[in-house]
GUDRENPA-979427 format. One record per residue: x, y, z of N, C-alpha, C in turn; residue in three letters. Coordinates in steps of 0.02 Angstrom, whole numbers, padded with zeros to 5 digits, always signed. Atoms other than C-alpha are relative to their C-alpha. Example, Ala and Ser with C-alpha at 12.3 -4.5 7.8 and 13.67 -1.06 7.14 Angstrom:
2
+00045-00059+00000+00615-00225+00390+00045+00060+00000ALA -00042-00059-00003+00684-00053+00357-00039+00055+00037SER 
END
This chain:
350
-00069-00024+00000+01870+05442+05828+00012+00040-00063UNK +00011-00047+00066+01898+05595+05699+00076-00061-00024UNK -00057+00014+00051+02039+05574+05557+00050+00031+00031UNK -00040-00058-00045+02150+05714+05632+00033-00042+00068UNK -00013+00047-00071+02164+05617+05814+00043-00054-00043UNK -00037+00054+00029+02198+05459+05720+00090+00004-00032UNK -00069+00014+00044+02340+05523+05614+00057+00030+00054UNK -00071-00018-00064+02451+05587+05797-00022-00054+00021UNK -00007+00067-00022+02423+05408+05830-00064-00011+00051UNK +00045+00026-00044+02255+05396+05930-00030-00067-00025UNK +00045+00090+00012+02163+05222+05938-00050+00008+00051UNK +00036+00021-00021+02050+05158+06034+00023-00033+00072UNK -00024+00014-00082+02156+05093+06204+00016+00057-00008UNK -00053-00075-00040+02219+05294+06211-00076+00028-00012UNK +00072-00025-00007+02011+05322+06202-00016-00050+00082UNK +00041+00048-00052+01986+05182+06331+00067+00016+00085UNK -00037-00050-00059+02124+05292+06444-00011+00044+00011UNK +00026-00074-00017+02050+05456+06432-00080-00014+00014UNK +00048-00016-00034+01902+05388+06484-00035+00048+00045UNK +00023-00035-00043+01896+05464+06643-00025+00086-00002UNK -00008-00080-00002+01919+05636+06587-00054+00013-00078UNK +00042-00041+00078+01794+05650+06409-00058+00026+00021UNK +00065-00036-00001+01633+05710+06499+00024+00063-00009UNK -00024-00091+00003+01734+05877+06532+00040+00041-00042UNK -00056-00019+00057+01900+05880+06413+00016-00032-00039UNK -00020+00018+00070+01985+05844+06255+00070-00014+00011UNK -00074+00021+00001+02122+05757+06216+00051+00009-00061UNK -00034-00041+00054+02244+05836+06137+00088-00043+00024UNK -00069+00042-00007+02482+05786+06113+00029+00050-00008UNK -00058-00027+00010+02606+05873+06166+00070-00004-00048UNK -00029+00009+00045+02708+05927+06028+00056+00040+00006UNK -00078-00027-00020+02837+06052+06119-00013+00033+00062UNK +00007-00015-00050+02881+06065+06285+00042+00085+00009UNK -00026-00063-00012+02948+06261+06351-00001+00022+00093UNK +00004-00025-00066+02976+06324+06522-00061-00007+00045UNK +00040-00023-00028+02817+06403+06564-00061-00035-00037UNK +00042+00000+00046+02713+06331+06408+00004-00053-00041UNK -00019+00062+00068+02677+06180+06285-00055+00022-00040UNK +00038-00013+00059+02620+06183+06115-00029-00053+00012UNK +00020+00079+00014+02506+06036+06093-00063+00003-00063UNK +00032+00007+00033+02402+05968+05963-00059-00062+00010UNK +00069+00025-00005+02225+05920+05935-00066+00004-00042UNK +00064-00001+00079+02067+05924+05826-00062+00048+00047UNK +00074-00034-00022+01914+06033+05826-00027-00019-00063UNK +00049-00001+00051+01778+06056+05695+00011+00011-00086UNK -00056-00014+00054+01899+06122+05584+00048-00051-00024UNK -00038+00033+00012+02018+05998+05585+00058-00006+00046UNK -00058+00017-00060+02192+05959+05677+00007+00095-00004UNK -00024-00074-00017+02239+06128+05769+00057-00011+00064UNK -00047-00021-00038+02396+06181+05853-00013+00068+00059UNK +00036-00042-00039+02372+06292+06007+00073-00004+00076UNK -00036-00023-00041+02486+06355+06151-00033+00006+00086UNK +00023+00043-00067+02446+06290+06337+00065+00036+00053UNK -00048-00022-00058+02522+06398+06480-00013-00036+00070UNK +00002+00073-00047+02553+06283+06629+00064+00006+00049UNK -00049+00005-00065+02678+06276+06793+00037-00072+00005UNK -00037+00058-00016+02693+06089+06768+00040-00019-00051UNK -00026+00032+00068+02781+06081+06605+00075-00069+00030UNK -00023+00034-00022+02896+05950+06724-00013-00081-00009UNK +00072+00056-00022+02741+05827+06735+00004-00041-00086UNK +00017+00039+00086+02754+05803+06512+00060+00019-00013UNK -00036-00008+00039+02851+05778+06392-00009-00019-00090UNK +00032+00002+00053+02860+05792+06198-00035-00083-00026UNK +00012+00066+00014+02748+05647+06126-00075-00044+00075UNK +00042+00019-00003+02621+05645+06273-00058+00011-00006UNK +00081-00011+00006+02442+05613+06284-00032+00030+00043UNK +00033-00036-00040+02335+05754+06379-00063-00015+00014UNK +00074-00018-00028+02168+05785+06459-00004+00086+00015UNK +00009-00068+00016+02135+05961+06391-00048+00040+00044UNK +00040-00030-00012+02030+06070+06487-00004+00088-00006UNK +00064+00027+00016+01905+06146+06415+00007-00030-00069UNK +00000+00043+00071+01864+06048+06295-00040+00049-00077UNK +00052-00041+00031+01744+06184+06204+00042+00091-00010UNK -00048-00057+00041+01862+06344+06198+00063+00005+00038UNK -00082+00010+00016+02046+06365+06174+00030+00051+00047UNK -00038-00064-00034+02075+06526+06281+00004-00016+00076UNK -00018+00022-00053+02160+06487+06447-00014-00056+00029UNK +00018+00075-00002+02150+06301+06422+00068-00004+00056UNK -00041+00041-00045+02239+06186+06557+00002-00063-00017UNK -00004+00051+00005+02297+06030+06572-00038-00056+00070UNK +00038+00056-00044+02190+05906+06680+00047-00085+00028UNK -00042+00086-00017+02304+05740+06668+00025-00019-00055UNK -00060+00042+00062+02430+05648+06577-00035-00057+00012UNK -00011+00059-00004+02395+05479+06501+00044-00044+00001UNK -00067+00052-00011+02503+05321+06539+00044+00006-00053UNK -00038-00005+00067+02642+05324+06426+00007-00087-00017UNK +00000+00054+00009+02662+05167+06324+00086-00006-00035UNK -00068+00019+00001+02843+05203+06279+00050+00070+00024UNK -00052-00063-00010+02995+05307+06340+00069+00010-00035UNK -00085-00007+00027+03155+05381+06260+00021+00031+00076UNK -00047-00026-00058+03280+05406+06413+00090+00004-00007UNK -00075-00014-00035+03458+05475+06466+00003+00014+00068UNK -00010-00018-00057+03548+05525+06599-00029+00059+00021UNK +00006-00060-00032+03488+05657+06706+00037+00059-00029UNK -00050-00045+00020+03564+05823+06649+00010+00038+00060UNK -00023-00030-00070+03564+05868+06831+00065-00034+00037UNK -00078+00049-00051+03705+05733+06860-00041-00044+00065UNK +00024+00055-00053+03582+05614+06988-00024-00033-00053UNK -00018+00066+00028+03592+05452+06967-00063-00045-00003UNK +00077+00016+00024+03415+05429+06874+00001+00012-00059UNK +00013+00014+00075+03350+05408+06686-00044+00068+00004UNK +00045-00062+00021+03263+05583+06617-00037-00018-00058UNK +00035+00023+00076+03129+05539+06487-00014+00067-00028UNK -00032-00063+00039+03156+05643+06358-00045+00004-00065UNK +00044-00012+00047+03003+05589+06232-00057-00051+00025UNK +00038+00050-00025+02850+05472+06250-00044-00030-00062UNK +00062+00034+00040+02724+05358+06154+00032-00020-00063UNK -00045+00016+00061+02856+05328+06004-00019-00060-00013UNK -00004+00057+00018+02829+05190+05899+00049-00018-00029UNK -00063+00033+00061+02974+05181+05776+00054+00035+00015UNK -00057-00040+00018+03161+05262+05820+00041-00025-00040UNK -00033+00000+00070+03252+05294+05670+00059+00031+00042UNK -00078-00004-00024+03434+05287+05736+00037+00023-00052UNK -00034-00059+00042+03535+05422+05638+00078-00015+00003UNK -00065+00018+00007+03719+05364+05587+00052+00031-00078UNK -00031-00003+00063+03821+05465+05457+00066-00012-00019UNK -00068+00051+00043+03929+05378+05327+00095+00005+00019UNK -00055-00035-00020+04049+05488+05385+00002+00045+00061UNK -00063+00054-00014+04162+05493+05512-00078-00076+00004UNK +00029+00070-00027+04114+05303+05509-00029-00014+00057UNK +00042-00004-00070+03998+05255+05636+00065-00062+00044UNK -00046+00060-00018+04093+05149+05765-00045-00050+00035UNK +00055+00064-00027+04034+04997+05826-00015-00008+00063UNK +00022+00006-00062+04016+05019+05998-00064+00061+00004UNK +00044-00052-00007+03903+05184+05976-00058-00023-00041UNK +00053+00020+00035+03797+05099+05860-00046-00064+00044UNK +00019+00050-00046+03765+04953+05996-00038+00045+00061UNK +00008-00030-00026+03738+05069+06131-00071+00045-00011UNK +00046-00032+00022+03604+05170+06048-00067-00025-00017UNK +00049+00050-00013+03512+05003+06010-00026-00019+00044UNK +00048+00013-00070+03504+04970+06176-00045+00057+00025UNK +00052-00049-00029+03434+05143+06217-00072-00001-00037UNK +00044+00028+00041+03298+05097+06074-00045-00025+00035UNK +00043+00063-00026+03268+04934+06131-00046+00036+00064UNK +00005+00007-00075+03244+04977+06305-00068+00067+00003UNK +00060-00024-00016+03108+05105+06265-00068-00003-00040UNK +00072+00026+00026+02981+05001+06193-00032-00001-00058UNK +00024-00018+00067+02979+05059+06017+00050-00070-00045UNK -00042+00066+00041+03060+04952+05866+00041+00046-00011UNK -00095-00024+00030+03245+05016+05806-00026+00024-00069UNK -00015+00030+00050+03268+05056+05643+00071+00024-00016UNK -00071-00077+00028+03458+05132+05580-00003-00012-00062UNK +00004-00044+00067+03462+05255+05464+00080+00017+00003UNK -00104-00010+00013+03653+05251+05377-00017+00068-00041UNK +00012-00066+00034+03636+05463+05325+00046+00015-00052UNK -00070-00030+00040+03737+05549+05216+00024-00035-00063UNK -00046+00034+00037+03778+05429+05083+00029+00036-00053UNK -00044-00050+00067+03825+05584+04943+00060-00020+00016UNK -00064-00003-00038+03970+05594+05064+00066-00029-00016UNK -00041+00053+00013+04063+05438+05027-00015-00050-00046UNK +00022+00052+00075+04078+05307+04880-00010-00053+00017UNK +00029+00088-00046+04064+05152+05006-00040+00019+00025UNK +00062+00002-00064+03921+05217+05096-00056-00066-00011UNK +00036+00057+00000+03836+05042+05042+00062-00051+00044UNK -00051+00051-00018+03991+04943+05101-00016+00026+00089UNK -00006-00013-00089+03976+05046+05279-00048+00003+00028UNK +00071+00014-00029+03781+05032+05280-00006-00101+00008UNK +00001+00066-00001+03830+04838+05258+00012-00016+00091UNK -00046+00004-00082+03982+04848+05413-00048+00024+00067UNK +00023-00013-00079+03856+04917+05540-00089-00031-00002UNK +00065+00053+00006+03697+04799+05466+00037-00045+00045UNK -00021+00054-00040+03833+04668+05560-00006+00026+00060UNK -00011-00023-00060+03838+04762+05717-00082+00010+00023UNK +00064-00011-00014+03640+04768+05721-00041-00066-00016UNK +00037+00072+00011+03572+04595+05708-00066-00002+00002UNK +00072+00009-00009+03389+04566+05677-00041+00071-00012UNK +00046-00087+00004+03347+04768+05636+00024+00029-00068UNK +00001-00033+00068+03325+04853+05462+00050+00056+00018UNK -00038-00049+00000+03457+04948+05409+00002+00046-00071UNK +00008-00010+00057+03431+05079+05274+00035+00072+00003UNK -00042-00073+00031+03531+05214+05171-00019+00045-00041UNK +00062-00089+00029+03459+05386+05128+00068+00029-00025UNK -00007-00049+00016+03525+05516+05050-00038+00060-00010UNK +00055-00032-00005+03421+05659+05121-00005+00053-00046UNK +00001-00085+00012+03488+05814+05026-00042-00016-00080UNK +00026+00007+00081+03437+05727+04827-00078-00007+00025UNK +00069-00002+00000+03263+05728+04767-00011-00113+00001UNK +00007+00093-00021+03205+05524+04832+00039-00023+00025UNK -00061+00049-00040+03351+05487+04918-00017-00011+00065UNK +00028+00017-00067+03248+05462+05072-00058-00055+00014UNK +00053+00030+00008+03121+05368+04999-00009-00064+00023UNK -00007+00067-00044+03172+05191+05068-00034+00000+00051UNK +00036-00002-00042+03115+05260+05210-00111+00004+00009UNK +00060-00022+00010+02929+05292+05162-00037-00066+00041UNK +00046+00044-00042+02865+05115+05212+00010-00008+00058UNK -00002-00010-00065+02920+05144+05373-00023+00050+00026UNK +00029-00061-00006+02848+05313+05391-00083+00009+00001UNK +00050+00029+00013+02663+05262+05393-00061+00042+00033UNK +00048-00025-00068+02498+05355+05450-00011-00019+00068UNK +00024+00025-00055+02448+05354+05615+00083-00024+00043UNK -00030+00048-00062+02632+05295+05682+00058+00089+00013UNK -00041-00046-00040+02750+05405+05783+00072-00009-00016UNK -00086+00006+00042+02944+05425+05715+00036+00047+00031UNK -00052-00037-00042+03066+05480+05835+00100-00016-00059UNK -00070-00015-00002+03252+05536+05765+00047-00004+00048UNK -00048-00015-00041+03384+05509+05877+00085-00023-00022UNK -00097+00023+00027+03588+05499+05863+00049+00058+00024UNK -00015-00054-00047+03717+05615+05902+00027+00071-00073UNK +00020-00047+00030+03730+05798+05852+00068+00006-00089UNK -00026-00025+00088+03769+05839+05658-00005-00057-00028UNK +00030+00046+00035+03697+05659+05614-00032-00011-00089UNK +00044+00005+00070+03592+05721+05473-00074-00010+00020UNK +00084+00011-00019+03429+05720+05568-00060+00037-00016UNK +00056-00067+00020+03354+05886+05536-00004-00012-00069UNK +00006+00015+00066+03409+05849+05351-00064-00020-00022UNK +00062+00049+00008+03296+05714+05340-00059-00018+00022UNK +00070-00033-00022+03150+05786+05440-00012+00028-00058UNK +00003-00021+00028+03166+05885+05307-00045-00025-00079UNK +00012+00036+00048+03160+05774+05178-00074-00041+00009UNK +00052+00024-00018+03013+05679+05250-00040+00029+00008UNK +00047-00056-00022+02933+05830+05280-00012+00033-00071UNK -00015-00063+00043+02951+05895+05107+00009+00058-00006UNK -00013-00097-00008+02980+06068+05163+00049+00010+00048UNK -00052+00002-00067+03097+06150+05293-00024+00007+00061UNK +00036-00027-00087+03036+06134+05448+00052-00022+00063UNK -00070+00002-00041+03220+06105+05529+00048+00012-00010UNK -00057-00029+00023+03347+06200+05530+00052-00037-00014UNK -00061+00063+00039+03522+06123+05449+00053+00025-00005UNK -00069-00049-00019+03698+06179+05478+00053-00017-00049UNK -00043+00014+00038+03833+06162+05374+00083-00054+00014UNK -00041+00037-00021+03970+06022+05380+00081+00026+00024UNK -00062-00044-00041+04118+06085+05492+00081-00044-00029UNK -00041+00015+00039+04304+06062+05398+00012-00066+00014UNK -00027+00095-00014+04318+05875+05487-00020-00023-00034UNK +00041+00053+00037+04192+05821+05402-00075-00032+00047UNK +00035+00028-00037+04089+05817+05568-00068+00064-00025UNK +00050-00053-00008+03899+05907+05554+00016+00028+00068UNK +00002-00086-00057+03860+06057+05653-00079-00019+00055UNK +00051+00001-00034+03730+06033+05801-00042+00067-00006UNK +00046-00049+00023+03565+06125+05750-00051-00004+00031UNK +00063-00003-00028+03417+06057+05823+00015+00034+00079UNK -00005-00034-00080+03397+06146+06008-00060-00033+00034UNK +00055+00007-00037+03226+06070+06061-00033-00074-00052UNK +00060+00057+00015+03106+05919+06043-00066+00029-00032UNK +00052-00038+00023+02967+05945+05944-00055-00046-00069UNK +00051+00052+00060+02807+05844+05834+00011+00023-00045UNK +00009-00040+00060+02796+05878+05668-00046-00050-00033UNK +00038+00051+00063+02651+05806+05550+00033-00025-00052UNK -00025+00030+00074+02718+05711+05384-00045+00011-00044UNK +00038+00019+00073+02617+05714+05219-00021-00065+00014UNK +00027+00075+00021+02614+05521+05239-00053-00007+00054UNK +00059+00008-00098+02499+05543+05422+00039-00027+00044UNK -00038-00001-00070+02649+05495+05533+00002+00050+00018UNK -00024-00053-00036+02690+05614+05669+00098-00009-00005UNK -00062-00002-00008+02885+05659+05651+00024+00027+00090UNK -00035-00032-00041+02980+05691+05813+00063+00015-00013UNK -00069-00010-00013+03163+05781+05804+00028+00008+00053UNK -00012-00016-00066+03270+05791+05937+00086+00005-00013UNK -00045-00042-00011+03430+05874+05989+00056-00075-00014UNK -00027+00065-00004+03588+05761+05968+00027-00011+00079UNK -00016+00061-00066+03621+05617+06111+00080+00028+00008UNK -00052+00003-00016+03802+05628+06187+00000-00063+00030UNK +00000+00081-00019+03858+05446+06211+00007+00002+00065UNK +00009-00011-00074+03896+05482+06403-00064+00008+00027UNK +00072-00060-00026+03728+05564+06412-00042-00079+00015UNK +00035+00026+00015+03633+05391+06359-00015-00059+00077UNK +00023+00026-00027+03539+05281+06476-00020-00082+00000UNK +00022+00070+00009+03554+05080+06462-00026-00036+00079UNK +00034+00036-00039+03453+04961+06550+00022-00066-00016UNK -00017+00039-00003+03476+04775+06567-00055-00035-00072UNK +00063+00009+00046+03303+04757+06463+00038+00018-00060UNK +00003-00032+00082+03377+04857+06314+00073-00041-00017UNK -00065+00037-00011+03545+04772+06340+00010-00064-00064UNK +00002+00060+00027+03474+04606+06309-00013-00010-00056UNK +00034+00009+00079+03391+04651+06138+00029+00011-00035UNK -00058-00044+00076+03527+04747+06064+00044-00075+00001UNK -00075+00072-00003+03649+04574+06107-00057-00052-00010UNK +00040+00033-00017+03516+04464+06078+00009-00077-00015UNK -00039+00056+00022+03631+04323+05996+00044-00043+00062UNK -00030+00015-00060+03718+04334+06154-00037-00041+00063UNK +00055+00002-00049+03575+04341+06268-00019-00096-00008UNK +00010+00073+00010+03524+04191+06182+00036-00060+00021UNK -00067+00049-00022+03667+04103+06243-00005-00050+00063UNK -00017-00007-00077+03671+04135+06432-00027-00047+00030UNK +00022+00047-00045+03558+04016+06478+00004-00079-00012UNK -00025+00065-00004+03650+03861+06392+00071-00008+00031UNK -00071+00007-00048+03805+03896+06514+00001-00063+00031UNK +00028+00074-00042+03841+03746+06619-00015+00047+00088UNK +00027-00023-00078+03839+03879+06776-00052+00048-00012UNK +00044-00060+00020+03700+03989+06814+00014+00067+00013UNK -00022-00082-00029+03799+04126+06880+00077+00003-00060UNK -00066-00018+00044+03935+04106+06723+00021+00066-00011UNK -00010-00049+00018+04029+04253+06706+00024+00015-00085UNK -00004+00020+00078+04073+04198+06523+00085+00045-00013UNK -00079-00021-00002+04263+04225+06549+00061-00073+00007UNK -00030+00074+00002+04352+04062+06601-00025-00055+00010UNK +00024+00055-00030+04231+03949+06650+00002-00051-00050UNK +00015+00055+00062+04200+03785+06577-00067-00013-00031UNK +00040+00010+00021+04085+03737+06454-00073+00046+00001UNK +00036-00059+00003+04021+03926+06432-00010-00008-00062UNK +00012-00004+00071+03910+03937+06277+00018+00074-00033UNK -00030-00065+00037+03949+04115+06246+00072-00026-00013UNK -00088+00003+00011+04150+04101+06253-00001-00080-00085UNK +00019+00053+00044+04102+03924+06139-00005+00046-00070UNK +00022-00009+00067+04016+04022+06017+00038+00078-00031UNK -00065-00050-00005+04172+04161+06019+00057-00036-00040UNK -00064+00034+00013+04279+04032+05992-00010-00021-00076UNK +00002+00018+00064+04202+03962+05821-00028+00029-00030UNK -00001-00058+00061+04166+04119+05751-00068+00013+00010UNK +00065-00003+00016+03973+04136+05771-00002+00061+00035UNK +00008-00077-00024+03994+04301+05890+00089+00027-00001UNK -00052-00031-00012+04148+04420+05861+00033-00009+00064UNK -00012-00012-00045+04261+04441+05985-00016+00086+00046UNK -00001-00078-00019+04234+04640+05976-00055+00001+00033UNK +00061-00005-00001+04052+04623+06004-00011-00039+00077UNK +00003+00010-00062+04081+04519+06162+00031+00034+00042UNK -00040-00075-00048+04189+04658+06255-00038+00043-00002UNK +00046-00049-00014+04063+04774+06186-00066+00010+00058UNK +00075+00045-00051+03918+04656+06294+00038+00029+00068UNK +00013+00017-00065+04024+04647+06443+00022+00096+00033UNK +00010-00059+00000+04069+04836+06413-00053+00021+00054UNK +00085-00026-00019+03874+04901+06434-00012-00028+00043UNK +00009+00052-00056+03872+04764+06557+00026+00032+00068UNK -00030-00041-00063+03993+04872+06679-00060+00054+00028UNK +00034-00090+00009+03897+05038+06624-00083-00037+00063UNK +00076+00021-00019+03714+04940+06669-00006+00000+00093UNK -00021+00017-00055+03794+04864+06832+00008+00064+00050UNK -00025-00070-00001+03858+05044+06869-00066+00049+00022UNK +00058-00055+00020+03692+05140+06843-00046-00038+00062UNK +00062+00008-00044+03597+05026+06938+00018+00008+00103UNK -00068-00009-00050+03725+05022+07091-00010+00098+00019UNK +00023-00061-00025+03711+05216+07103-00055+00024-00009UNK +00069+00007-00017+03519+05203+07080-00001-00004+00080UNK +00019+00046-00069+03517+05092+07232+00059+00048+00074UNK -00037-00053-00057+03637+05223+07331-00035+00053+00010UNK +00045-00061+00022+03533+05361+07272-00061+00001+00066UNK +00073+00007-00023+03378+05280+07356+00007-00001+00085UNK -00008+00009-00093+03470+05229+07529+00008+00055+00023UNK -00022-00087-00032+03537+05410+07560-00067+00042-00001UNK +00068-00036+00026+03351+05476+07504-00045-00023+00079UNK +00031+00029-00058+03297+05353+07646+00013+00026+00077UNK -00038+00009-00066+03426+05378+07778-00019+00088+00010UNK -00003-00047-00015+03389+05568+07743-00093+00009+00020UNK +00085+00001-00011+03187+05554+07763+00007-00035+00073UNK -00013+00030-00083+03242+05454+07945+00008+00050+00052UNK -00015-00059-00047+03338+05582+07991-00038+00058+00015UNK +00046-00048-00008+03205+05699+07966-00037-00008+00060UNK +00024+00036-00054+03097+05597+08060+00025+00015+00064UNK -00027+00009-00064+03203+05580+08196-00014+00072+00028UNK -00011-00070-00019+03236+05766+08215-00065+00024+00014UNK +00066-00015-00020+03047+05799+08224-00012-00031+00059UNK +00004+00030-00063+03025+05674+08369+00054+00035+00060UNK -00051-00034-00035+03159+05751+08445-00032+00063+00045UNK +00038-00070-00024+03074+05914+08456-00054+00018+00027UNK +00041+00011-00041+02931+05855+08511-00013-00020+00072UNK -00040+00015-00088+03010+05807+08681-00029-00058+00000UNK +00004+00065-00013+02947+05635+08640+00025-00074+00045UNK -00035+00031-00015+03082+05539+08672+00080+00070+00018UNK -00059-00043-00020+03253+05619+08752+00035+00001-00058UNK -00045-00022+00059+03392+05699+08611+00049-00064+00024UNK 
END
């Protein structure tokens, strides 16, 4: 396994997946998807090389996965042969409006959840964003940005450490020289570092900063006090330290995609609860001898934080509910097809 491979995160199970494909091609990571074309990266003799891959399926990947390059031996009108399994997904909603999850990065090990000091993050968007985390397989971490900004930005990296139970919470200041540096032991060769949050966060900033150079553009703070959306596209970036950086465009809280899985991890105090109810179907509202509402009552979970649960709880309920409509109408319209072919076949009478 070269050095190069290793430091966009290859191992040894993402060797024992491209099996099938190393007599003929190379495995190379998509590092930006485009219409007609992805950039992806990969190693030769030289060392890690970047290279431009024209392709029809750019549908089939997305930034962050693992290829089966073909040829493996020269670079000019290379193809893609096969995607490997992904071992994690970032997802939202569809931007087509159907009522399905769009994965929107892959193979991530660490998202660095982007929250600046200012406006205050609120506590339901900071929950919400954990669950989209959780739910795609990587670990959390939030990043409280901006702290020049404001003179409490430790007091408000405290207020939303409570709203994140069990996940590192750390405060940068990307624009000074080291004010990012907290982050470094999290930033580690070999691991994958997805940005996400919503737009004028401070994300590109601190690509920046991690990147020591500019390799993302950065907009200027608009008279609210809110940043300016800059990034436009997904896209790898190497680090100095041998992580791979990913940036990505900012999230719109409507846009985001919870699952019941990511649900449970972001509430996980809660979660913990549910199954000392005395019913098994408690709705954790009036019943008796509900351990959630119990542990509401003597202070051990907010009250905000349980509205926020049964909140995401609608949204989850919701999502999966027009999933499951999605699929019958998909059915009832593949029947009807059916039918109409038999039809025409003078099989059976109209």
């Amino acid at each position: 396994m070269s050095r190069e491979l290793a430091l966009l995160g290859w191992d040894d199970a993402w060797a024992d997946a491209f099996a099938p494909y190393a007599e003929t091609a190379t495995p190379a990571r998509i590092a930006r998807v485009d219409r007609t074309a992805v950039d992806v990266l990969t190693a030769d003799a030289v060392g890690l090389r970047r290279m431009r891959v024209e392709t029809d399926h750019t549908d089939d990947v997305v930034t962050g996965d693992w290829i089966a390059m073909q040829p493996s031996s020269e670079f000019a009108g290379a193809t893609i042969d096969g995607r490997l399994p992904r071992r994690t997904t970032i997802r939202r909603a569809a931007a087509t409006g159907r009522s399905e999850p769009q994965v929107i990065a892959a193979n991530i090990d660490l998202v660095l959840i982007c929250l600046p000091v200012f406006p205050e993050p609120k506590p339901g968007l900071v929950e919400r964003l954990l669950a989209l985390a959780w739910d795609s397989g990587a670990t959390p971490l939030v990043v409280v940005t901006k702290a020049d900004l404001h003179p409490e930005a430790a007091a408000i990296a405290a207020n939303v450490a409570e709203t994140a139970p069990g996940v590192d919470v750390v405060l940068v200041d990307a624009v000074h020289p080291g004010g990012a540096d907290s982050l470094m032991p999290h930033v580690t060769a070999g691991r994958t570092v997805a940005l996400i949050g919503k737009s004028g966060a401070g994300k590109s900033t601190l690509a920046n900063a991690l990147a020591g150079s500019e390799v993302a553009a950065t907009g200027e703070i608009r008279d609210d006090g809110k940043g300016r959306h800059t990034t436009t596209h997904r896209e790898l970036i190497p680090l100095p330290s041998g992580a791979v950086l990913l940036d990505t465009p900012g999230l719109r809280g409507a846009g985001l995609w919870v699952t019941e899985d990511g649900l449970d991890q972001a509430f996980a105090e809660i979660d913990a609860l549910v199954d000392e109810c005395r019913f098994a179907d408690c709705a954790h509202r009036t019943e008796p001898s509900c351990a959630v509402l119990a542990a509401v009552d003597d202070g051990r979970i907010p009250q905000r934080r349980l509205e926020s649960w049964r909140k995401l709880q609608r949204e989850v309920l919701w999502m999966a509910s027009r999933t499951d409509a999605r699929l019958r109408s998909e059915q009832r319209r593949a029947w009807k097809i059916v039918s109409q072919e038999v039809r025409r076949s003078g099989r059976i009478r109209p």
